[in-house]
C-alpha positions as CSV (number, residue, x, y, z in Angstrom):
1,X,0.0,0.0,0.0
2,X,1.2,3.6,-1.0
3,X,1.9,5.1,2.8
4,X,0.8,8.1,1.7
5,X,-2.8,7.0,1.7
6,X,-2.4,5.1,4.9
7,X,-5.2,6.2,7.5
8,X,-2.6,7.7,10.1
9,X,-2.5,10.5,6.9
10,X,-5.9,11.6,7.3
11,X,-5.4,15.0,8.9
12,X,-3.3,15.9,5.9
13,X,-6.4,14.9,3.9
14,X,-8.9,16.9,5.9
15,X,-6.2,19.4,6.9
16,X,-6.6,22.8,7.7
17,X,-6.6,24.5,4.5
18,X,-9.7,22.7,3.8
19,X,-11.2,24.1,6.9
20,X,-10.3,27.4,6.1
21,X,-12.0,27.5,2.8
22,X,-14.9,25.5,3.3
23,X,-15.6,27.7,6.4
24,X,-15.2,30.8,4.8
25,X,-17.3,29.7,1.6
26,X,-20.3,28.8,3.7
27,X,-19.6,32.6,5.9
28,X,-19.2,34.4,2.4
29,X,-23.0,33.4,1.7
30,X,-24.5,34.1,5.1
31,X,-22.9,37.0,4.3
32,X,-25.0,37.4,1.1
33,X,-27.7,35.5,2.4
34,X,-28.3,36.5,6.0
35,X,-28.5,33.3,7.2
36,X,-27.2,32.3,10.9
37,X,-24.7,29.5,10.8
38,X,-23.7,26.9,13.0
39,X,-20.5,25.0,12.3
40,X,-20.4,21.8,13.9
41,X,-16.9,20.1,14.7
42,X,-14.7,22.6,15.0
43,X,-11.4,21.6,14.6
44,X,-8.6,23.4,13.8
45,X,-7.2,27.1,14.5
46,X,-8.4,28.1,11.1
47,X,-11.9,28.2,11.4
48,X,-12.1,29.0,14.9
49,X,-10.0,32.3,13.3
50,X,-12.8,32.9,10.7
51,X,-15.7,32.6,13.0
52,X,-13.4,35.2,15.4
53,X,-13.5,37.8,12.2
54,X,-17.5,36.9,11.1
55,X,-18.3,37.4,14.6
56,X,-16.4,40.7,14.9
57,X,-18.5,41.7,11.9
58,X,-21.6,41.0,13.5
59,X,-22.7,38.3,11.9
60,X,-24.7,35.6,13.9
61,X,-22.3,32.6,13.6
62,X,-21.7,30.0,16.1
63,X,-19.3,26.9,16.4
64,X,-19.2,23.9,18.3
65,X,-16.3,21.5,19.3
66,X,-15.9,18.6,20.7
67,X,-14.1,17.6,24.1
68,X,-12.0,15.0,21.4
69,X,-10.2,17.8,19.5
70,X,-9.4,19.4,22.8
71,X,-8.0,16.5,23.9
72,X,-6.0,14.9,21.5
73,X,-4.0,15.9,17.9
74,X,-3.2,14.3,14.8
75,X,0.0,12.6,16.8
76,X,-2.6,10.2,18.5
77,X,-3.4,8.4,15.6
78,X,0.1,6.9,15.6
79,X,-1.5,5.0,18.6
80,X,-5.1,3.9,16.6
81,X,-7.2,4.5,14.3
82,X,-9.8,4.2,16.7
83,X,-8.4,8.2,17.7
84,X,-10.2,9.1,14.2
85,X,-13.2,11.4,13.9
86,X,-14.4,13.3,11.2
87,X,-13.4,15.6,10.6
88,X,-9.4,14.6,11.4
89,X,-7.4,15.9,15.0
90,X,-5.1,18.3,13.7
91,X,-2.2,19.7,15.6
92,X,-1.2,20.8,18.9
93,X,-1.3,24.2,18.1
94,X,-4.8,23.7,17.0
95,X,-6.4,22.1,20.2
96,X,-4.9,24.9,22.5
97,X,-6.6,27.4,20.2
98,X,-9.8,25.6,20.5
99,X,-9.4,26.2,24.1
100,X,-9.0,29.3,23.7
101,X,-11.9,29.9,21.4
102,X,-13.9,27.8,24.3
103,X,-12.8,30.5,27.2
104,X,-12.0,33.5,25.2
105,X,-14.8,33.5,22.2
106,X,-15.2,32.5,19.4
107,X,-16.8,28.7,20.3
108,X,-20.0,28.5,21.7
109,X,-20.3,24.8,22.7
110,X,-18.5,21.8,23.8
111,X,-20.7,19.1,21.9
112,X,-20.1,15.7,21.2
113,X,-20.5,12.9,18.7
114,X,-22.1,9.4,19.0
115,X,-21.4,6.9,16.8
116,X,-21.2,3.7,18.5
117,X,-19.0,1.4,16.2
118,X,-17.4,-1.4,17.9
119,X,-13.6,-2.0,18.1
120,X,-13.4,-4.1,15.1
121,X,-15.2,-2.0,13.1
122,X,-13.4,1.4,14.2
123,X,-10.4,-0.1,13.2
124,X,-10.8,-2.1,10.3
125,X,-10.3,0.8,7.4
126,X,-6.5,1.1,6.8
127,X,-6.1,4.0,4.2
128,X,-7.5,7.5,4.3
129,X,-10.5,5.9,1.8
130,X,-12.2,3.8,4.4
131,X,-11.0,5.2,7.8
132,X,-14.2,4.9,10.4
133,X,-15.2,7.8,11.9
134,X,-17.0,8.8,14.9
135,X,-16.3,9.0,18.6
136,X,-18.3,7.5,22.0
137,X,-18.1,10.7,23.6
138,X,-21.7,11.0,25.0
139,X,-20.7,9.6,28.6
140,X,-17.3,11.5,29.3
141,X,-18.1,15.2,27.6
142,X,-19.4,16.5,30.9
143,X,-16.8,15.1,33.0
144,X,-13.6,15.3,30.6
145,X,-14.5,19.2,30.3
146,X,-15.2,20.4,33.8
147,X,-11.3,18.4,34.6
148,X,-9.7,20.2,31.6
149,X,-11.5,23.8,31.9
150,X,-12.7,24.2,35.0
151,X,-9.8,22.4,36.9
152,X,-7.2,22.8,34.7
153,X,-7.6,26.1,33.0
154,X,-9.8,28.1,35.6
155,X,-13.2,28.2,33.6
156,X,-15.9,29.7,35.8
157,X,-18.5,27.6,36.4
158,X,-21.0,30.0,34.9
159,X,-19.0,29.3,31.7
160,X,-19.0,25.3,31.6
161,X,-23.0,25.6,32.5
162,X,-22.7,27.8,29.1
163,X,-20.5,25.5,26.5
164,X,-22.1,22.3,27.9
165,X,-25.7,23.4,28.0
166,X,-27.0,27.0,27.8
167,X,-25.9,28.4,24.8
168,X,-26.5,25.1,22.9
169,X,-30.5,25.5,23.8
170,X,-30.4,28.9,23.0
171,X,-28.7,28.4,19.7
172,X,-31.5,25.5,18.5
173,X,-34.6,27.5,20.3
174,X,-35.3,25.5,23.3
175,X,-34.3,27.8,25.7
176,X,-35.3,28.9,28.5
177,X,-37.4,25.3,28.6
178,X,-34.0,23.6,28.3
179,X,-30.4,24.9,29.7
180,X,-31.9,27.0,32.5
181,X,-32.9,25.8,36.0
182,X,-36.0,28.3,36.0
183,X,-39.8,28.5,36.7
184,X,-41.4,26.9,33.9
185,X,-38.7,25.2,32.6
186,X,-38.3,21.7,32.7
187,X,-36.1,19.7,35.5
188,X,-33.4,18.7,32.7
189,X,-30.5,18.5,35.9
190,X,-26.8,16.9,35.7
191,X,-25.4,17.1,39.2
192,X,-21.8,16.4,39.0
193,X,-19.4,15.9,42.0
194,X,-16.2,17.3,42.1
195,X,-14.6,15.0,44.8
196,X,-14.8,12.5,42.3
197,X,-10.9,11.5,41.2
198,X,-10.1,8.5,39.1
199,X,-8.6,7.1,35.9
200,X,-11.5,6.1,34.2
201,X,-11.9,2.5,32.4
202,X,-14.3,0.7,30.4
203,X,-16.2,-0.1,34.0
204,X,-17.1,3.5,34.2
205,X,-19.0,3.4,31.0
206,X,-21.5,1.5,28.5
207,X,-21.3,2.4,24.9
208,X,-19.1,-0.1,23.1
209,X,-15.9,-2.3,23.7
210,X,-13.3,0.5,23.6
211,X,-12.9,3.9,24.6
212,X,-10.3,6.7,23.6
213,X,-11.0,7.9,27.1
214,X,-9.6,4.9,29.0
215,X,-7.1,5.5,31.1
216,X,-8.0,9.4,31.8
217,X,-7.6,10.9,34.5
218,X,-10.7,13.3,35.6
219,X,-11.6,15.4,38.9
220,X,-15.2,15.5,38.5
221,X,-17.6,12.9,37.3
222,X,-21.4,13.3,36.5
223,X,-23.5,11.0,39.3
224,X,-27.3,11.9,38.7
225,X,-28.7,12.6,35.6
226,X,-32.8,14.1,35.7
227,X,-35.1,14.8,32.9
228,X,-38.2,16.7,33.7
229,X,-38.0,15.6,36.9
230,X,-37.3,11.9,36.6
231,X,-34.1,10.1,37.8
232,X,-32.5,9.0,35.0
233,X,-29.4,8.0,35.8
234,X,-28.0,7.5,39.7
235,X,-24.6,5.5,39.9
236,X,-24.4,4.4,37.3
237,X,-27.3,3.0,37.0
238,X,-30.2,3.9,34.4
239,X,-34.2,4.4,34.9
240,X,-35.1,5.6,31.7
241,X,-37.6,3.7,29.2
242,X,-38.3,4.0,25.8
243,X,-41.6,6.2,26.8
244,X,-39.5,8.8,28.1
245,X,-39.0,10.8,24.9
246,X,-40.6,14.0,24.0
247,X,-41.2,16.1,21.5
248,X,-40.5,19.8,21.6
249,X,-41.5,22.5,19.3
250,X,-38.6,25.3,19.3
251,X,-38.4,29.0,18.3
252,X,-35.0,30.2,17.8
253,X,-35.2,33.8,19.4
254,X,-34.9,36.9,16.6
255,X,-31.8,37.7,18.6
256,X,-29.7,34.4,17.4
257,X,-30.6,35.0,13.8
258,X,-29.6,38.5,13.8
259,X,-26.1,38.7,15.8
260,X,-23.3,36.7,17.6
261,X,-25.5,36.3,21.1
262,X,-23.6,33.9,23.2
């Protein structure tokens, strides 16, 4: 096999040139367009820069990352494929600017991404062509980003409340039903415990055979998960049922659509 195409390549594949333009394509026609955008998966210096300049423009853009490319770079991928999401870790230099876009401005959210591949699948592609993506993230975003920002890098708590939950509802329109503890919203509540130090393994979670997250070390683990006022989750242990799901009508607020407003 040409090693060029080998999958350890793919963030010079989905590098950060690409990120550049393809961000500033889609920003040139909200510019034309006045359309709010959301860029999902931020991941790399270069778009987190253009949002930063649409932003200062006034345009209502927004950006997510995920606690993955603030974790690891492209030099993980030496260690796994399994590492891979799309699109690729870049650099170093790229996941401390991503937390900085996270503290400073410039990202509004700390999302995550769910694809629930098992480990044969994840790393059975072996070029850049057939590479799996995705990333079991759902379990360890809360607690992997109050250990790096809050207790690592001195994010107020106001702040993680904000990247993990508030602006995300305002964003899609579900706030202030959902990312607000507030009359007349519902009881969505994630209490998390800060006592709680470990190097997590595959014990402390349930979404597949593997986990890029094994063997991190977090202060601070969620314990209780509520929705609308049900127990959902308590040690570890889940309550939910397949009844459980609602649906919600949303109305993005005029404010979103018409300027950076969180």
């Amino acid at each position: 096999m040409d090693q060029r195409i080998a999958w350890y390549n793919i963030h010079e594949v989905h590098n950060n040139m690409s990120e550049d333009m393809a961000f500033r394509r889609v920003l040139r026609l909200s510019e034309w367009t006045g359309a709010a955008v959301y860029f999902v998966h931020v991941s790399a210096k270069e778009g987190l820069n253009a949002m930063r300049e649409a932003r200062g423009r006034g345009l209502p853009v927004y950006g997510e990352t995920l606690h993955n490319y603030v974790s690891f770079n492209a030099e993980d991928y030496k260690r796994g494929p399994q590492y891979h999401t799309y699109p690729s870790l870049k650099y170093e230099e790229d996941r401390l600017a991503l937390w900085d876009g996270l503290i400073n401005g410039g990202i509004s959210s700390m999302a995550t991404d769910g694809s629930c591949t098992d480990f044969a699948m994840k790393v059975a592609g072996r070029t850049i062509h057939d590479v799996s993506g995705g990333h079991h993230g759902i379990e360890t975003r809360m607690g992997v980003t109050y250990t790096e920002g809050v207790v690592k890098r001195g994010m107020p708590l106001q702040q993680f409340v904000d990247i993990t939950s508030t602006s995300a509802a305002r964003i899609m329109g579900y706030y202030p039903r959902k990312g607000a503890i507030a009359p007349g919203s519902d009881a969505d509540i994630v209490l998390l415990d800060p006592s709680i130090k470990k190097t997590l393994s595959l014990s402390d979670l349930h979404l597949g055979d593997y986990s890029i997250w094994e063997g991190w070390k977090i202060e601070g683990w969620p314990v209780t998960t509520i929705l609308r006022g049900k127990v959902m989750v308590e040690d570890g242990q889940f309550y939910g049922n397949l009844t459980d799901g609602q649906f919600i009508p949303r109305k993005i607020d005029p404010l979103i659509l018409s300027r950076p407003a969180c």
